[in-house]
C-alpha positions in Angstrom: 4.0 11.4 5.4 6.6 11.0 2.5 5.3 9.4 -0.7 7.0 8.2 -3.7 4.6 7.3 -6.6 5.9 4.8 -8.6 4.6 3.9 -12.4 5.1 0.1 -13.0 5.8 -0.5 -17.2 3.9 2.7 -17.9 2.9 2.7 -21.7 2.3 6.2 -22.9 4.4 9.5 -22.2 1.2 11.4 -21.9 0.2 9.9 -19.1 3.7 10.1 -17.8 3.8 13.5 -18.2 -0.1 13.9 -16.7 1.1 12.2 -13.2 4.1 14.4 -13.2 1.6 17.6 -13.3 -0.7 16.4 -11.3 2.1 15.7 -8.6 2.8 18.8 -8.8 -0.8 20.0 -8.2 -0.9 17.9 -4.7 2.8 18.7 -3.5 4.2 15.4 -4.6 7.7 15.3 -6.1 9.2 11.8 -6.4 8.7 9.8 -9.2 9.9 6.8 -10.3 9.7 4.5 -13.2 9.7 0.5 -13.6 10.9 -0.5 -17.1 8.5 2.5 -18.7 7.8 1.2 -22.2 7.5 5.6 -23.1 10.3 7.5 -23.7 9.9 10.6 -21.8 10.0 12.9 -24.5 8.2 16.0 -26.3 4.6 14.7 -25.6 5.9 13.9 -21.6 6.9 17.6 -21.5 4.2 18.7 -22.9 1.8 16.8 -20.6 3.8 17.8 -17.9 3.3 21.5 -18.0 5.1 23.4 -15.2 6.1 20.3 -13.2 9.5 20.2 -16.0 11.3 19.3 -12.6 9.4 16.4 -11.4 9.9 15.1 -14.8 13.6 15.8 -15.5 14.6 14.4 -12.0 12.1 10.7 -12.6 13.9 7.9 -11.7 14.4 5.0 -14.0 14.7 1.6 -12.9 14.8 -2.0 -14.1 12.9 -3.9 -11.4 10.3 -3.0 -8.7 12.7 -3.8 -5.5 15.0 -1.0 -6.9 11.8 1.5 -6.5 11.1 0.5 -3.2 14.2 1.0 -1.4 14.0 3.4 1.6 9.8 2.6 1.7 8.9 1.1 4.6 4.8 0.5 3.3 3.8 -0.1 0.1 0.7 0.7 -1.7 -1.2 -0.9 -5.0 -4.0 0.0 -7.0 -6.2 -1.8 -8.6 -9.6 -1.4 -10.5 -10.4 -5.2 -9.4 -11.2 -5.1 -6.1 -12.6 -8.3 -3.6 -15.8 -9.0 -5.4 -16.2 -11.6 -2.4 -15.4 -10.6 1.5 -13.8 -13.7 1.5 -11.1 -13.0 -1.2 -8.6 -11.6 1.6 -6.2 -11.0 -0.9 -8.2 -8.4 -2.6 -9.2 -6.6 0.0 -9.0 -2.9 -0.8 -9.9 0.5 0.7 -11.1 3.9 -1.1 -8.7 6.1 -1.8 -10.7 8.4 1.2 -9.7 5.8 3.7 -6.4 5.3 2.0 -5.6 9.1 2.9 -7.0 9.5 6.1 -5.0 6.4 7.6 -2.3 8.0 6.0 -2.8 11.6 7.0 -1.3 11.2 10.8 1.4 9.4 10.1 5.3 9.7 9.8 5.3 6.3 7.0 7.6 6.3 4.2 4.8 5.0 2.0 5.5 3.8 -1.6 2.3 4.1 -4.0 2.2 1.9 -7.0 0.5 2.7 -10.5 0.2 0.1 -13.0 0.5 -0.1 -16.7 -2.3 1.5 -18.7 -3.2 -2.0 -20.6 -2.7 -4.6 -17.6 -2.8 -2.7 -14.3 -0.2 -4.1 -11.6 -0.1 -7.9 -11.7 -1.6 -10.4 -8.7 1.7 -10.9 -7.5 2.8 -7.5 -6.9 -0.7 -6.7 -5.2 -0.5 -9.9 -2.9 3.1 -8.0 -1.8 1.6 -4.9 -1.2 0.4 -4.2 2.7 -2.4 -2.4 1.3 -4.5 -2.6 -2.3 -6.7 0.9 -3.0 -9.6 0.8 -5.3 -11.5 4.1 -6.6 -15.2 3.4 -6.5 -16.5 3.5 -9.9 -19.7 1.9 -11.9 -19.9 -1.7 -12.5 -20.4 -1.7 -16.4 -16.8 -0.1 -16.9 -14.4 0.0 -13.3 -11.1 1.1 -14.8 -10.4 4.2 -15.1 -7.0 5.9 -17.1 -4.3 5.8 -15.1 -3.8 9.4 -14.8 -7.3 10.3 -13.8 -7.0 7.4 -11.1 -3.9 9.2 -9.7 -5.5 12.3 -9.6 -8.3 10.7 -7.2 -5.4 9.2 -5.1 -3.4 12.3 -5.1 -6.6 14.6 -4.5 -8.1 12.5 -1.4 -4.0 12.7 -0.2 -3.7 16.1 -0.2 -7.2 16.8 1.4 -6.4 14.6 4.0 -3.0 16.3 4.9 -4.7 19.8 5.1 -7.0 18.9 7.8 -4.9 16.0 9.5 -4.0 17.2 13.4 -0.4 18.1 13.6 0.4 15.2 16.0 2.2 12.0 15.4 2.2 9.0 17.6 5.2 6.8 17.7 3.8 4.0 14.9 5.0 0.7 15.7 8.1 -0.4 13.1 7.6 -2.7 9.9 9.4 -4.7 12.3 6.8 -4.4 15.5 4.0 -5.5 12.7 6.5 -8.4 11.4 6.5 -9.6 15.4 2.9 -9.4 16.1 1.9 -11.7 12.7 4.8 -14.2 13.9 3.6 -14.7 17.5 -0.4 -15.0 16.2 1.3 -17.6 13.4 2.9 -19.5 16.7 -0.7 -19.0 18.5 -2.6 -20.3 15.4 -1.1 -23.3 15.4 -1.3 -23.6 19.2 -5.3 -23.8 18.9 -4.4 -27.2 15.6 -7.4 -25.4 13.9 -6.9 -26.2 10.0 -4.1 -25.4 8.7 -6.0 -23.4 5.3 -7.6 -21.3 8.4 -4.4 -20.3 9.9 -3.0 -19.1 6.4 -6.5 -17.1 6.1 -6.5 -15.9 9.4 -2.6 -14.8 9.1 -3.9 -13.1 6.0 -7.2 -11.7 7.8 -4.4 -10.1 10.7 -2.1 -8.8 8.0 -4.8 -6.7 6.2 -6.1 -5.1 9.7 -2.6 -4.3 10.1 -1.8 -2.6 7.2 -5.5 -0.4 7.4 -4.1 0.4 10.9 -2.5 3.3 12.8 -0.3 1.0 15.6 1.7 2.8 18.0 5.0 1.2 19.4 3.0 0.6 22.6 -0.1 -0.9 21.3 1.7 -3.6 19.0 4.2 -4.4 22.2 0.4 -5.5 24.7 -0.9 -7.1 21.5 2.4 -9.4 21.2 2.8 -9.7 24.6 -0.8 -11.3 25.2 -0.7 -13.2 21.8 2.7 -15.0 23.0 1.3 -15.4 26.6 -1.7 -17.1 25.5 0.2 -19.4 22.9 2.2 -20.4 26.1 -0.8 -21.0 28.2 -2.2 -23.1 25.7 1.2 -25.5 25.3 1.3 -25.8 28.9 -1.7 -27.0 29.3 -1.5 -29.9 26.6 2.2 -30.9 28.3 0.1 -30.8 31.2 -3.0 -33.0 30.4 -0.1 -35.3 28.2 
C-alpha cells in the first residue's frame, strides 16, 4: 500500500516537524502540505529529528485537489465521529480497522490530517471514502494532531508486518463508481422515497469504501443489481 499523509492548514511547525519523525518511525515518506499556516523552520527541524529528508522534500500546495493527485482513495480523520448510527456521513472506523482493510491491498490511499484548532471541515470529510476516528474518552475526544498520527501510523505499520503477502486484483475506483450507479438506477426502480435512495446510496458507498472488492466480485454485484433493475421495469411496462 502507498500512502501520502497530507496535513490540511497545519498551524504549528512542531507538530509539523513531529509527523515528519514519526513518519519516519513507521516507514512513511510523503508528505504534503495544504496552505500550512507554519513556516517549516528551526522548531520543524528540530521536531523532526533524523527524518531532515521527509521534511526538506514536503510538498506545498495551495488547495486540497493538488494533494490528491495520483490517490485513488482518500482518508479523513476526525475526533467527531457518528454519535447516531443513522448519521451515515459520519460513519468512521478505528484506526485498527482502518489498517487491516488497508494491509492487503495495492490502494494508492491519501490520509488527511486536519488543522490543530478546527480539524478537517464537514465538507472535506463528506468527500472522503472513508472517515477514521481514534477511540478516546468522552469528557475530552480530541487528541493533538501529532499523537493522533502516531496512532494512525502505528496501527498502519502493525498491520503491514503481519498482512499475508498476497494481493487480489481490487476492483477500480471506477468498478466502485459502476456498482453505486446501477444500485442508484435500481433504487429508483423500487419509487421508494426519494430521501431513502440518497441514504441508501450513502449506506452502499460507506460499505464500499470499508471493503476489500476484487475486479470479479464488483462485476456479479453490478451485473445482478442491473439485472434486477431490468426485471423490475419490465414488469411495470408489462402490467401498464
Amino acid at each position: 500500500m502507498y500512502t501520502r499523509v497530507v496535513l490540511v492548514e497545519p498551524e504549528y511547525e512542531g507538530n509539523i516537524g513531529s509527523i515528519a519523525r514519526l513518519m519516519k518511525n513507521f516507514e512513511l515518506n510523503e508528505l504534503w502540505l495544504v496552505r500550512p499556516k507554519a513556516k517549516l523552520g528551526e522548531m520543524a527541524r528540530a521536531y523532526a529529528m533524523h527524518a531532515q529528508e521527509i521534511l526538506a522534500s514536503a510538498r506545498i500546495v495551495d488547495d486540497l485537489p493538488q494533494a490528491l493527485k495520483g490517490v485513488s482513495y482518500v482518508v479523513g480523520t476526525t475526533a467527531v465521529s457518528a454519535r447516531r448510527s443513522s448519521n451515515l456521513k459520519r460513519t468512521s472506523i478505528t484506526p485498527f480497522e482502518f489498517a487491516n482493510i488497508m494491509a492487503s491491498t495495492s490502494r494508492r490511499v491519501a490520509l488527511l490530517f486536519g488543522s490543530e484548532s478546527t480539524g478537517l471541515s464537514n465538507k472535506i470529510l463528506e468527500s472522503c471514502d472513508l472517515t477514521v476516528t481514534i477511540p478516546a474518552s468522552s469528557n475530552y475526544r480530541t487528541l493533538n494532531v501529532a499523537n493522533a498520527a502516531a496512532v494512525v501510523f502505528y496501527e498502519l505499520f502493525k498491520a503491514r508486518g503481519n498482512a499475508e503477502r498476497t494481493f487480489i486484483e481490487e476492483a477500480s475506483k471506477q468498478d466502485k463508481y459502476r456498482i453505486t450507479r446501477v444500485f442508484k438506477k435500481l433504487s429508483e426502480e423500487t419509487r421508494i422515497p426519494f430521501y431513502k435512495q440518497v441514504l441508501a446510496e450513502k449506506a452502499l458507498r460507506n460499505i464500499i469504501a470499508r471493503t476489500l472488492i476484487s475486479r470479479r466480485e464488483a462485476s456479479l454485484i453490478i451485473g445482478i443489481l442491473r439485472k434486477a433493475a431490468d426485471e423490475i421495469r419490465r414488469s411495470r411496462k408489462a402490467s401498464s
